[in-house]
N, C-alpha and C positions, 0 to 999 in steps of 0.2 A: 402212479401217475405224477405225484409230486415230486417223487422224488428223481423221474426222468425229466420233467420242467428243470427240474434245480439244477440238473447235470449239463443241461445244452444250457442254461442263461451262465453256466461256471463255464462251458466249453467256447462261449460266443466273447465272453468278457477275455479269454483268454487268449482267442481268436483277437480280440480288437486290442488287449494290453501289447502282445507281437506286432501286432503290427503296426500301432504306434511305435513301439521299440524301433522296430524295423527304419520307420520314417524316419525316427529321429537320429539314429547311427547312420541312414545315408546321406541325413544332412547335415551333421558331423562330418563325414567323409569329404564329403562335396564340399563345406568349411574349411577343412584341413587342406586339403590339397590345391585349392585357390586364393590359401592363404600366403601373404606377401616375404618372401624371404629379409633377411635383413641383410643383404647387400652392402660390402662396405664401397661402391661403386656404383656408379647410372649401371645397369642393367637393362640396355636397353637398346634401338637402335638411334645413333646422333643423328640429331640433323643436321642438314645441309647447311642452313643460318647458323646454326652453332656451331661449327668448324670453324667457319668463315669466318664468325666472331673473334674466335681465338687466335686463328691466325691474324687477323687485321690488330688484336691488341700487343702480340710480339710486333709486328712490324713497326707500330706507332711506339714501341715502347724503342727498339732497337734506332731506328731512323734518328731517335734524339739523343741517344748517348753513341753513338759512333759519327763523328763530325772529319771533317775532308779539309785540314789547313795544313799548310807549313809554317811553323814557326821556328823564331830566333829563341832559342836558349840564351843568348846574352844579354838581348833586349828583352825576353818574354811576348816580345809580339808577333803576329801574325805576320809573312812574309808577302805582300804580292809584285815586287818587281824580283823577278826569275832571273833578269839581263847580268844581274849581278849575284856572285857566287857567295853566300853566309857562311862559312866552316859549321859555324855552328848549328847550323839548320837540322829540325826534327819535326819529324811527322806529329801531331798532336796527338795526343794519348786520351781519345777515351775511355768508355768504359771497358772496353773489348778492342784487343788490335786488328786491324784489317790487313793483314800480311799475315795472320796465323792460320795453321790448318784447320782449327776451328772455324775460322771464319771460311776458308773458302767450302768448305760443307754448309755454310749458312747461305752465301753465295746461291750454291746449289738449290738450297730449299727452296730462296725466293723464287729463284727461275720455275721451278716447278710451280710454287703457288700459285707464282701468275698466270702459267697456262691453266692450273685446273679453275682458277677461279676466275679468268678472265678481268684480272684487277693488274693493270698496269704497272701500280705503285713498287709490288714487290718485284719486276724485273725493272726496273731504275734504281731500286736500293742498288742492288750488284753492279747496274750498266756505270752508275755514275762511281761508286768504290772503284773500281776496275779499273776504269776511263782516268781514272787521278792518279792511281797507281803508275799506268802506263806512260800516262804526261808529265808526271814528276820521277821516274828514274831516271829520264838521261839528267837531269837535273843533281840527283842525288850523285851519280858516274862522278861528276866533275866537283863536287862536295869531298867523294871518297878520297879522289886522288889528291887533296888538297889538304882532307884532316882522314889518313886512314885507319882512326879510330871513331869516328863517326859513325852512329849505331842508325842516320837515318836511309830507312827502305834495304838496309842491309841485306834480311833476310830476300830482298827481291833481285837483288843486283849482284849479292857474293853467296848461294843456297850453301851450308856446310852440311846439311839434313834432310831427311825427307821430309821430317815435318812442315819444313818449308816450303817444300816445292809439289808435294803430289796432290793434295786438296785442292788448292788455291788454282793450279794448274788445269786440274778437269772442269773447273767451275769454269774458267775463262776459253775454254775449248768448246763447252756448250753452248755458251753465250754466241760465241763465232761464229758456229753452226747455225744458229737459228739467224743472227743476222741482227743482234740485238745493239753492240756496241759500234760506238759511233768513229770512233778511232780504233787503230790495229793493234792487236794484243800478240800480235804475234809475234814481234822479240821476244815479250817475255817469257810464252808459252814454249819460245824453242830454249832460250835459257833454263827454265825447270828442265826438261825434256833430258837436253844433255847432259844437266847433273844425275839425274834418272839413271839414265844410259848409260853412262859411259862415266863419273865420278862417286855415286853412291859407293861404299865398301861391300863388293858379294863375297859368297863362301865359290871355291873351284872352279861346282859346275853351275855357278851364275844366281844363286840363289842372294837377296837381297841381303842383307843381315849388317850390324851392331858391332861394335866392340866396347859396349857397356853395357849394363856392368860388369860382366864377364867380357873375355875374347871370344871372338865367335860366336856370338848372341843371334838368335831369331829371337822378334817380340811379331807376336800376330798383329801387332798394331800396321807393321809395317807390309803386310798387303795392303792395306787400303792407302796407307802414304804413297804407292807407289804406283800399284795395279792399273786403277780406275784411270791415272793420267796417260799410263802406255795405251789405254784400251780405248779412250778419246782419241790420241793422235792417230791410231791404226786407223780411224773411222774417219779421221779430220783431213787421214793425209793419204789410205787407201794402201798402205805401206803396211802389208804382212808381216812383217821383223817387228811390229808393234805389239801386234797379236799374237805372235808367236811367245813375245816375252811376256805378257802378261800371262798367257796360260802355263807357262811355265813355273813360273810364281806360285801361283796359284797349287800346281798339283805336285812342287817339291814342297812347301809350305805343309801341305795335309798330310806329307808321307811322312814327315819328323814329328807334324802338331795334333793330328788330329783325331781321336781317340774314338775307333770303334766301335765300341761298347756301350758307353755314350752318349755318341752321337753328336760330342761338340769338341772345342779345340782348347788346351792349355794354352796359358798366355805367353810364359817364355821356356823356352829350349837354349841350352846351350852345350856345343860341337864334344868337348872333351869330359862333359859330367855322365859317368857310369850311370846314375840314378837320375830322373827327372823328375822335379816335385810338381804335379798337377795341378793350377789355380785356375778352374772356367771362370775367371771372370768376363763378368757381363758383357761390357762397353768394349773388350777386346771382341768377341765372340760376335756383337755387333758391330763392328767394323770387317770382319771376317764375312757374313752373310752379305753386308752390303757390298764390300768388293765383286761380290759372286754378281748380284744382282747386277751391278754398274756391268762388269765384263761382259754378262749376258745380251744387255740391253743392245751394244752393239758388235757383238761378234759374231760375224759371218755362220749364217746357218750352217754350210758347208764345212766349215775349219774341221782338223782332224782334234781340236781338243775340246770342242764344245759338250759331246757327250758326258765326258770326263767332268768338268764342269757343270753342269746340271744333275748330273747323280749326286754330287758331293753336295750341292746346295738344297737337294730332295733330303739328306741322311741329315744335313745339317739344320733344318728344318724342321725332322722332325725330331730331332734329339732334345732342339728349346722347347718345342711347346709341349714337351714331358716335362719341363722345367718350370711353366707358367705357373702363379703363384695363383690363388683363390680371388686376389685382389685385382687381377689384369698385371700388376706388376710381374717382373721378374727380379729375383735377387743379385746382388752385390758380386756374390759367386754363386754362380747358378744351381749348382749341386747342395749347396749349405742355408738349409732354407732361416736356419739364425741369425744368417746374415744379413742385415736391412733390406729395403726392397728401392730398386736406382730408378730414375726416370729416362736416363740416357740412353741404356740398354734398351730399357722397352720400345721408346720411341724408335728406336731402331728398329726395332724388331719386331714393331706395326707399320712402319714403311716398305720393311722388304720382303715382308709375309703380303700384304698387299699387293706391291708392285709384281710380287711371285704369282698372284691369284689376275691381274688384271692382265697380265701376259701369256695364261695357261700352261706355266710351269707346278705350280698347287692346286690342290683339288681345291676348290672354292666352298665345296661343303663341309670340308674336314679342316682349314684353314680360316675360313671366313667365319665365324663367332667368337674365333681365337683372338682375330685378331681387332673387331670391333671393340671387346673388351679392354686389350691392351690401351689402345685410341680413348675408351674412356678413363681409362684410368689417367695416362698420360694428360688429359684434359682438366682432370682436377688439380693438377700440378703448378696450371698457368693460371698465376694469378691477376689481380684486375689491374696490375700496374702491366700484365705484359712480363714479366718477368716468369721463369722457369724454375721450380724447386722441384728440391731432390734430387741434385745432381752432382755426381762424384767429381770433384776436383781431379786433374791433372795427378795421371796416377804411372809410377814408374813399374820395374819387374821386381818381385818379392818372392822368396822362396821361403815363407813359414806363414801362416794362417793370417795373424795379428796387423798384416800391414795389410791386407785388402778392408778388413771387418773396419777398421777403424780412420779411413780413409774420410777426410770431411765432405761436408755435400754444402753446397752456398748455392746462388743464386746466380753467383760472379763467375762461377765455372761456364767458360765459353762454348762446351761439350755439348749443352743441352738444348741448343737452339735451332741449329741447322736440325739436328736430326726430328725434332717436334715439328718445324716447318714441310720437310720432306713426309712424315708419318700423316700430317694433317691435307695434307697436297692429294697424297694419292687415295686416302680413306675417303677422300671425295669423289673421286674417281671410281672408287668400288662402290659407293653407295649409288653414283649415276647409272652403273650399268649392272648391277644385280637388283632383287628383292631379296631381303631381310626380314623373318617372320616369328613372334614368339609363338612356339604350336607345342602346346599342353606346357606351358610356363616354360619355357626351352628357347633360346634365339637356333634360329635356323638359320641359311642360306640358300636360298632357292635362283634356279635362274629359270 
């Protein structure tokens, strides 16, 4: 008898030793698995206020260093009687010019900000740049012909580039459309237009291209120099020859750049080199999706090139966010993840992965955490002056590793504004019309 006592009070302890164990390995588990990762990023969904925030501290910061004078180079002062002609006369030089293609991608943003946020301020940034530009070329015409080495509004009145002419261009075509500016931009819009058209350098059969720094050069960059503004005027002016060339663009550009395997494009090609050295960089690759985007936005449902065009921008799609770095970033060259991580590129490529998901070209469940992330990453970037870090300088075409990798990043690079103002614009826009859910520590996308 004692010694079957002794056996059930050993078999009951051993009963209760388990299953303490037990309790306390499922609260271990339960511990472990609601345990907080160490995120180098919000991990999380932004809010609405805090978008907002950010973009009102670019605009406050941009609105004070980009200023609207003409001044005398000889006197150093500001010009205001027009009646009489200064040879010397120059645009003032702030921080950032208002005649570069950076800028009219910035242009761009603000028009967007201000529709998603209903904040006036940032379509006035653009209406009144715009509005000066417009009122001070015939001014600058009569400057040219007097001193025609005069560097002022040049880029607007004599384009030798796309750079010149293709951003700045679609920005001032939107603005028209919606009915924003107060004076007619439409000299200068048909001036870019026609250098577009009909003076850019193409290859044969009409493809846009370079003759640096090789002969015969494609840079990806220059779809969007160009695309986005033919694909405004088709819209602005109803003129199929518009659309026609932009899609054209577009689908000889992918048949020389764009690499199957993949899924994203080399920066330059050029006509006579047997071999092509491969560089995906970033900010090219985003300028490449955004064009798609921009063409999409208004090209006739019906067009026979549109299909073509949204398969390419689904492949091209998914080929970055196989690229997407742990951080929300993407890299410098998107393949080489030793390569820094850019904010240019990204921001790109959380405004047009958005703008993809708000239009129902991306699946919003397979897209949409992709790209909140990117939006927060990009958000750690701006700082509290308003200013943009980690953004790649003005970058040409290289054909060996060492000239992407070590490419500097400043504050000053005018690359990173517009596309953070666009990225922050429409991530608003997705946050309005989806839910967004962490479910089992995981963001979701639900509609």
């Amino acid at each position: 008898m004692k010694k079957l006592i002794k056996t059930s009070s050993l078999l009951l302890l051993s009963i209760a030793s388990f299953s303490t164990f037990a309790q306390e390995k499922s609260l271990h588990s339960e511990m472990l698995h609601t345990a907080q990762p160490d995120y180098p990023v919000p991990y999380t969904t932004p809010k609405v206020e805090e978008i907002t925030q950010t973009l009102n501290r670019i605009h406050q910061y941009l609105d004070a260093v980009t200023p609207m004078n003409v001044i005398s180079k000889s006197t150093n002062k500001i010009i205001t009687d027009f009646s009489k002609i200064d040879t010397s006369a120059v645009v003032e030089r702030g921080t950032f010019s208002l005649t570069s293609y950076e800028w009219g991608v910035t242009y761009s943003g603000m028009l967007a900000a201000s529709e998603a946020t209903g904040d006036s301020r940032f379509s006035e940034y653009a209406r009144k740049r715009m509005e000066f530009l417009a009122q001070k070329a015939p001014y600058f015409k009569e400057v040219l012909k007097l001193n025609p080495n005069s560097k002022g509004l040049r880029q607007v009145i004599m384009p030798h580039a796309l750079d010149d002419c293709g951003a700045i261009c679609s920005a001032m075509i939107k603005a028209t459309r919606a009915n924003i500016p107060k004076v007619d931009l439409r000299p200068l819009i048909d001036n870019y237009i026609n250098y577009i058209s009909t003076k850019e350098f193409r290859f044969a059969d009409g493809t846009l291209a370079r003759n640096r720094p090789q002969a015969n050069t494609l840079w990806l960059d220059d779809l969007f120099m160009g695309v986005p503004a033919l694909a405004q005027m088709g819209k602005l002016t109803g003129d199929n020859r518009y659309f026609d060339d932009a899609v054209k663009q577009v689908s000889q550009f992918s048949k020389r750049m764009f690499n199957t395997q993949k899924n994203v494009f080399m920066h330059g090609w050029v006509a006579d080199m047997e071999t092509h050295p491969e560089f995906h960089w970033g900010r090219a690759n985003g300028w490449a999706i955004l064009t798609m985007v921009e063409l999409l936005d208004v090209l006739p449902e019906n067009h026979p090139g549109r299909t073509e065009v949204l398969n390419l921008l689904k492949a091209h799609a998914k080929g970055l966010a196989s690229y997407q770095a742990g951080s929300g970033f993407w890299h410098q060259l998107l393949d080489r993840p030793d390569s820094y991580l850019e904010t240019s590129a990204t921001a790109i490529y959380a405004y047009s992965f958005a703008r993809a998901i708000n239009k129902g070209w991306l699946d919003y469940k397979a897209y949409g955490p992709a790209t909140l992330l990117a939006w927060n990453a990009v958000a750690t970037k701006v700082n509290a002056g308003g200013q943009v870090e980690g953004v790649c300088v003005g970058t040409g075409m290289g054909f060996e590793p060492a000239f992407y990798y070590y490419r500097p990043i400043n504050v000053l690079a005018a690359h990173g504004y517009g596309p953070v103002l666009l990225a922050g614009a429409e991530v608003l826009k997705l946050m309005k019309s989806g839910k967004f859910t962490i479910n089992d520590s995981a963001l979701q996308y639900n509609k």
